[in-house]
C-alpha positions in Angstrom: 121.6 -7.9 -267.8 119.6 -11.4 -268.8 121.6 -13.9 -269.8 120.1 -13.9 -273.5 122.0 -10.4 -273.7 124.8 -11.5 -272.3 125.2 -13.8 -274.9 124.2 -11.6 -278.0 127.2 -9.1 -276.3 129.5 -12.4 -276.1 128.9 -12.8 -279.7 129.8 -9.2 -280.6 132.8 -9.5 -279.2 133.9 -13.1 -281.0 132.9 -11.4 -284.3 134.5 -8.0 -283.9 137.9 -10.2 -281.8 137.9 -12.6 -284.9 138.1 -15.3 -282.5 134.6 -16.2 -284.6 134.8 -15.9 -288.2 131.1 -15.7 -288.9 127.7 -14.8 -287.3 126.7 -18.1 -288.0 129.5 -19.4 -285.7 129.2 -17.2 -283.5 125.3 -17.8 -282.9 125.8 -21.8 -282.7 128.9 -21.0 -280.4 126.4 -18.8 -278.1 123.1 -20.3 -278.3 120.9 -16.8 -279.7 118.9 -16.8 -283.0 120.9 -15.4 -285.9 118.8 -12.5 -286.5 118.6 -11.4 -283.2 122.5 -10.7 -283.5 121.9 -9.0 -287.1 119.2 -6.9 -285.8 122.2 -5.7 -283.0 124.8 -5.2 -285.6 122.9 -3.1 -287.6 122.1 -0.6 -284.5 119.1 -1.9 -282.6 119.3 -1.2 -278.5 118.4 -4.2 -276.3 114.7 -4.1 -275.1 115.8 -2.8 -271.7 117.3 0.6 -273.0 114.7 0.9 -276.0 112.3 0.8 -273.4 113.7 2.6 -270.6 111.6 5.8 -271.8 108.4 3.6 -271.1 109.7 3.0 -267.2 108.1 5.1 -264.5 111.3 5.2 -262.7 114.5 6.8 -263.7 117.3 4.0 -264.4 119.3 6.5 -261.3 115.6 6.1 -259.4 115.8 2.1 -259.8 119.4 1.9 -259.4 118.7 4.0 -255.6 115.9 1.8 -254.3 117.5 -1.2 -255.8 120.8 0.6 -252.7 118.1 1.1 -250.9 116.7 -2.6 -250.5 120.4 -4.1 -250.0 120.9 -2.0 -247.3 117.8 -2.8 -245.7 118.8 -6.6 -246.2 122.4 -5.5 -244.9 120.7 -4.7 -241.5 119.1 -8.1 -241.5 115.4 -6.5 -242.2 114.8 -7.3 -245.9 111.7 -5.0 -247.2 108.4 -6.7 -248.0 106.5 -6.5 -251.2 104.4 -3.6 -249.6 107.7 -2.0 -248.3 109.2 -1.8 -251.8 106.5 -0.8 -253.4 105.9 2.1 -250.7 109.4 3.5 -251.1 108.9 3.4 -255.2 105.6 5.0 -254.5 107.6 8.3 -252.6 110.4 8.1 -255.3 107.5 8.9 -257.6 105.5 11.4 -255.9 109.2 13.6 -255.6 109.3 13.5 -259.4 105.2 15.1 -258.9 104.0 11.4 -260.3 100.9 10.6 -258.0 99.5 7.5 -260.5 99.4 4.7 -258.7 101.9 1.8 -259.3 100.4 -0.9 -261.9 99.9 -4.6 -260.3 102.5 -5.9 -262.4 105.1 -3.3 -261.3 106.7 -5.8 -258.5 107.5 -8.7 -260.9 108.9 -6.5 -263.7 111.1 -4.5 -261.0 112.3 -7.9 -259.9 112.9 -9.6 -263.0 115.0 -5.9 -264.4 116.7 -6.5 -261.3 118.2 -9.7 -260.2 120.3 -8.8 -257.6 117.7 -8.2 -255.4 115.2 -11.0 -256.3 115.9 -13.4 -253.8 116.2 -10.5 -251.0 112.7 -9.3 -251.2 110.1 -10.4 -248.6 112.4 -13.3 -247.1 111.2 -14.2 -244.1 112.6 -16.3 -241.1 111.4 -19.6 -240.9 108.4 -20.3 -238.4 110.3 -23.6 -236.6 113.1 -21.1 -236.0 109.9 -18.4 -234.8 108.3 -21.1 -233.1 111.6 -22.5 -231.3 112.7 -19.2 -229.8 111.4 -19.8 -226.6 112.7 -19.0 -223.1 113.6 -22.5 -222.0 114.8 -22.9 -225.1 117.6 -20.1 -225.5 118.2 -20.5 -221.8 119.3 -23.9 -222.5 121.4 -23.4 -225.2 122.9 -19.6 -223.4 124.1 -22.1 -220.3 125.4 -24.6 -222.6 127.3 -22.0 -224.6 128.7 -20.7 -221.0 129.9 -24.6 -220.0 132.0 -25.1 -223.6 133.4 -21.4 -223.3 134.6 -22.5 -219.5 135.8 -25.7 -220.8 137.6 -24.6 -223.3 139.1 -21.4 -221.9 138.3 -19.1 -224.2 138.2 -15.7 -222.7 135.0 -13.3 -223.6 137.1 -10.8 -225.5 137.3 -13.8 -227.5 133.7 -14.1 -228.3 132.0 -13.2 -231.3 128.4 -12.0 -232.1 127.2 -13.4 -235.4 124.5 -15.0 -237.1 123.5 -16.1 -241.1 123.5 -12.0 -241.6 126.9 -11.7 -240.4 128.9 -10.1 -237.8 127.7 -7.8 -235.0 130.7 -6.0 -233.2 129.8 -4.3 -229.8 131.3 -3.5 -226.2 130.7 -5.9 -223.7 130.3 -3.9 -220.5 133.0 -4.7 -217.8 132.7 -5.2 -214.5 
């Protein structure tokens, strides 16, 4: 939900609460035209859902690629542009649709769904590409090895993690 309906559904609620006495109020309290919250009192549906008919795919359809792409980004592999709009191309073709997506389709996905605006097509940084080299991790894997000696701190004791999180494994013993 957009934050301009958010507020219009804020200002419901004051008016039908009382904790605002009038739309009038309750428009100055929330910052949205006052007959954008008349036109919604008196039964209109937010763009979205009066919409949603005009969408390709299903709100359930979104909702699954939108699972789809934070898992992906879960497993630290974040789908491209292409990627998504692959995977929304084979949700489509299930449902028998074999039109081809519009060139707009990626923007208005994103912007229907924020949660998953800022995963899309993020990419590791080229330093951090360019710096992966053998000398380099070598360096840093023996310095890694001195602190954990010096410190004492046994391997069962060592973690696997990164920015994405936590990797849990068995190290092999011997």
């Amino acid at each position: 939900m957009d934050a301009r309906e958010t507020a219009i559904q804020f200002a419901i609620a004051d008016l039908n609460s009382g904790v605002e006495k009038s739309q009038r109020a309750a428009c100055k309290k929330w910052g949205i035209p006052r007959s954008s919250l008349q036109e919604r009192l008196n039964g209109s549906k937010p763009h979205a859902i009066a919409h949603s008919h005009q969408q390709r795919l299903t709100p359930e359809q979104e909702e699954f690629l939108v699972q789809w792409i934070l898992g992906e980004d879960s497993r630290a592999q974040p789908p491209s542009h292409p990627r998504m709009r692959e995977m929304a191309t084979r949700i489509l073709r299930m449902n028998g649709d074999i039109r081809p997506l519009g060139r707009r389709w990626i923007p208005q996905f994103l912007a229907r769904n924020p949660r998953v605006a800022s995963i899309i097509g993020r990419k590791i940084e080229s330093a951090r590409t360019i710096a992966a080299n053998y000398n380099t991790i070598n360096e840093w894997l023996e310095l890694f090895e001195r602190t954990r000696k010096m410190l004492g701190i046994p391997y069962e004791n060592v973690w696997n993690f990164d920015e994405t999180g936590v990797a849990l494994g068995n190290r092999a013993s011997g």
